[in-house]
ChimeraX commands (.cxc) that place a marker at each C-alpha (Angstrom):
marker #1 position 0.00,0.00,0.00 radius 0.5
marker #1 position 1.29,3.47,-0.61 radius 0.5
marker #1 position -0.24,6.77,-0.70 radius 0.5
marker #1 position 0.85,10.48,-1.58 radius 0.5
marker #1 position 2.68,9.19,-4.63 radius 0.5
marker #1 position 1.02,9.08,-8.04 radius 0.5
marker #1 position 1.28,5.84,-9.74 radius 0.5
marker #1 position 2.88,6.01,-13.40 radius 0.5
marker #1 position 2.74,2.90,-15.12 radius 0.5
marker #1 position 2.92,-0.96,-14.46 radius 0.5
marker #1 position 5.57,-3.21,-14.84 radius 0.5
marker #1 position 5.46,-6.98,-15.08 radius 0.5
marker #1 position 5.75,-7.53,-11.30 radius 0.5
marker #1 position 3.80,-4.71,-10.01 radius 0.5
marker #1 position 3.21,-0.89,-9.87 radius 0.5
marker #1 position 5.69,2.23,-10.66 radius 0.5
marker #1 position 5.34,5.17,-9.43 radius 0.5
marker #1 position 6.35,9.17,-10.02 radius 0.5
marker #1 position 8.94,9.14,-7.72 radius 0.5
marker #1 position 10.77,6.07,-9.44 radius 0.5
marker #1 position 9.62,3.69,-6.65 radius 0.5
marker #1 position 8.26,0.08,-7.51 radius 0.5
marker #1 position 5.83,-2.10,-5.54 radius 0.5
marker #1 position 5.50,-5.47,-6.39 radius 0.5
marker #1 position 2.31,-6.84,-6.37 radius 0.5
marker #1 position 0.13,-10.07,-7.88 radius 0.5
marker #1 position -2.50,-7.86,-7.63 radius 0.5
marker #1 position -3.12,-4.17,-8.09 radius 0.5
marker #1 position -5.99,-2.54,-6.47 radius 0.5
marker #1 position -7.45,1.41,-6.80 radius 0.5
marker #1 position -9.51,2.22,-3.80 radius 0.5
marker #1 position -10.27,5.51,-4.50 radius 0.5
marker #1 position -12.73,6.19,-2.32 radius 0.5
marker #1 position -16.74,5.27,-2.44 radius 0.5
marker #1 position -19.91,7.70,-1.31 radius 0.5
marker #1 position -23.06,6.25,-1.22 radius 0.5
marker #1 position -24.99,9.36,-0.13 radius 0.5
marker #1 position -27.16,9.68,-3.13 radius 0.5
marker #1 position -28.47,12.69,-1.44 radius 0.5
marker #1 position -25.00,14.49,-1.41 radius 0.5
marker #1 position -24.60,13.28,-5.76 radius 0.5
marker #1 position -27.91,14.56,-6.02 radius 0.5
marker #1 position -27.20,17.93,-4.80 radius 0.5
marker #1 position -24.48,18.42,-6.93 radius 0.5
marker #1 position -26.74,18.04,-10.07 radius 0.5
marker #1 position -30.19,19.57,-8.69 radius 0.5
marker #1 position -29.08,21.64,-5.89 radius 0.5
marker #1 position -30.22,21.13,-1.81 radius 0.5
marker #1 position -33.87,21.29,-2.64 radius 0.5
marker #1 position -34.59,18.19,-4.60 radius 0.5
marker #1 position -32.36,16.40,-2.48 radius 0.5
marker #1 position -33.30,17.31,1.04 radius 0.5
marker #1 position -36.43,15.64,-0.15 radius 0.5
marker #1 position -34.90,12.19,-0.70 radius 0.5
marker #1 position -35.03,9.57,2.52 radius 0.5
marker #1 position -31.31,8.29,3.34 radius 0.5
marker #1 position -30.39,5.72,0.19 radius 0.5
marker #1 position -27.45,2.95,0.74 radius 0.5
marker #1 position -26.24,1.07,3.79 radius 0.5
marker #1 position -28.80,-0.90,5.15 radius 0.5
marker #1 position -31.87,-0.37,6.97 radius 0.5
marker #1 position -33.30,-1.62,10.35 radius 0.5
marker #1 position -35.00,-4.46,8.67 radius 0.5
marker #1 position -31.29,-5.47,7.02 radius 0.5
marker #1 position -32.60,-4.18,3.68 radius 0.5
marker #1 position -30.71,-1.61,1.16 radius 0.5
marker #1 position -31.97,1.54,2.15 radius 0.5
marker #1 position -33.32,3.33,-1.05 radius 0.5
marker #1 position -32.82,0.08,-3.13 radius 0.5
marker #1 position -36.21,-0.71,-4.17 radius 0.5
marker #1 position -38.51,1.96,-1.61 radius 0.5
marker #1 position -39.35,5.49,-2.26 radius 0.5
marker #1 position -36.63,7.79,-1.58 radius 0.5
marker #1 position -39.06,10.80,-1.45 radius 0.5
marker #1 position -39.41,11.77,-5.17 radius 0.5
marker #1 position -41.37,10.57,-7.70 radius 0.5
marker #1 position -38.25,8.96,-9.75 radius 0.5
marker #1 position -36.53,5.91,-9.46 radius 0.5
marker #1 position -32.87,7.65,-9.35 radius 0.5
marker #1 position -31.13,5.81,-6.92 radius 0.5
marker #1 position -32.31,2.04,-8.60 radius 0.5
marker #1 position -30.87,3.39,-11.81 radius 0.5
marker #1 position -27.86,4.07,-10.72 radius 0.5
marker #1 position -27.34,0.63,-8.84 radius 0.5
marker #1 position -28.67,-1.27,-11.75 radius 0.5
marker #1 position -26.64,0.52,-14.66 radius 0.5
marker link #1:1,2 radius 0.2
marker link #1:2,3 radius 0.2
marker link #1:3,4 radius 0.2
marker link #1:4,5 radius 0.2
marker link #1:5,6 radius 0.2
marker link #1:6,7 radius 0.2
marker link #1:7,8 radius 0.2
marker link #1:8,9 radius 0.2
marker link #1:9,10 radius 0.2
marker link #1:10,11 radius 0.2
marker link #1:11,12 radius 0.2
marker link #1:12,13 radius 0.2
marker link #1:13,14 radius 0.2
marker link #1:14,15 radius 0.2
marker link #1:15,16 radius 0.2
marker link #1:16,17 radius 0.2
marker link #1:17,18 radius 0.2
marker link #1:18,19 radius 0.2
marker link #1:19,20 radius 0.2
marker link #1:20,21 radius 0.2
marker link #1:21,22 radius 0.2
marker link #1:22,23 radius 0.2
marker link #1:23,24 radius 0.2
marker link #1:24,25 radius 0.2
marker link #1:25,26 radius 0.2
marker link #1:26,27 radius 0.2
marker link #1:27,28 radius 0.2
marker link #1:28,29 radius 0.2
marker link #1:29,30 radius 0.2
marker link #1:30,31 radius 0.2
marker link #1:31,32 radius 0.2
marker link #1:32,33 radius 0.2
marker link #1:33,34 radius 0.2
marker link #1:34,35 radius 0.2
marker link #1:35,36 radius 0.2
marker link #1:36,37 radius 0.2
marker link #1:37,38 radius 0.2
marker link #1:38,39 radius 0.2
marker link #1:39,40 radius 0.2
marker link #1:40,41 radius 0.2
marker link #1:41,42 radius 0.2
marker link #1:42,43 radius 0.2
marker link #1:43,44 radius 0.2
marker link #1:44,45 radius 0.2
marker link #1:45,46 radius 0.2
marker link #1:46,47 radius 0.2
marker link #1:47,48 radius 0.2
marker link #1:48,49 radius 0.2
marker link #1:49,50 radius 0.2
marker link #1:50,51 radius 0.2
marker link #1:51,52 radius 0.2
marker link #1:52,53 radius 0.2
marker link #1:53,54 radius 0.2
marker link #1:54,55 radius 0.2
marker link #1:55,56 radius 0.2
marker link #1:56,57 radius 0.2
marker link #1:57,58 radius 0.2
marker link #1:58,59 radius 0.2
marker link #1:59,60 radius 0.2
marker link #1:60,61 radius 0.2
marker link #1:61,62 radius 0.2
marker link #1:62,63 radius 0.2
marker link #1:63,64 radius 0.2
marker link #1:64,65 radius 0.2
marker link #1:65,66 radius 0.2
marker link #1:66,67 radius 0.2
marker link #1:67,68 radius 0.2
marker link #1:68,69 radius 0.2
marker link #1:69,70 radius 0.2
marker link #1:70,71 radius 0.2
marker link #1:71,72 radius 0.2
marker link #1:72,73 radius 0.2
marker link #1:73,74 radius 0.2
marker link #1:74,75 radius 0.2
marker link #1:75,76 radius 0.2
marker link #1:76,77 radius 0.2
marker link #1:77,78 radius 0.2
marker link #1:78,79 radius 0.2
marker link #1:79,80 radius 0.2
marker link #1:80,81 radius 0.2
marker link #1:81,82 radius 0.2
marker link #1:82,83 radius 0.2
marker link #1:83,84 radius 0.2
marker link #1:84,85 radius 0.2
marker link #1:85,86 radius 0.2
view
């Protein structure tokens, strides 16, 4: 693992990066970060309005089911099982 350092290319045993350090590696993985706030996306696109409106979508609910998965989030689209199904 190694952060603060871009990576630059790969090599046949693992990972180079800007700084002319190597990691070897079998396998290479990006974890770049996930946000499943579909309220916070929303925003972005429609502004605080439209998405203040929306019920909390991803993670799972008291019952153990995806929140927002297949229940209303609050609007009369189906926004959030779009994007998990596409």
């Amino acid at each position: 693992m190694k952060a603060g350092v871009r990576p630059i290319g790969y090599y046949s045993d693992g990972l180079l990066f800007e700084d002319g350090s190597k990691i070897e590696a079998d396998v290479i993985v990006f974890a770049t970060g996930y946000d499943n706030d579909s309220r916070r996306i929303v925003s972005e696109f429609t502004g605080r309005g439209i998405a203040d409106q929306m019920q909390e979508c991803g993670g799972v609910d008291a019952e153990g089911e995806i929140r927002g998965l297949f229940m209303p989030t609050g609007r009369k689209s189906h926004l959030e099982t779009c994007h998990f199904t596409s």
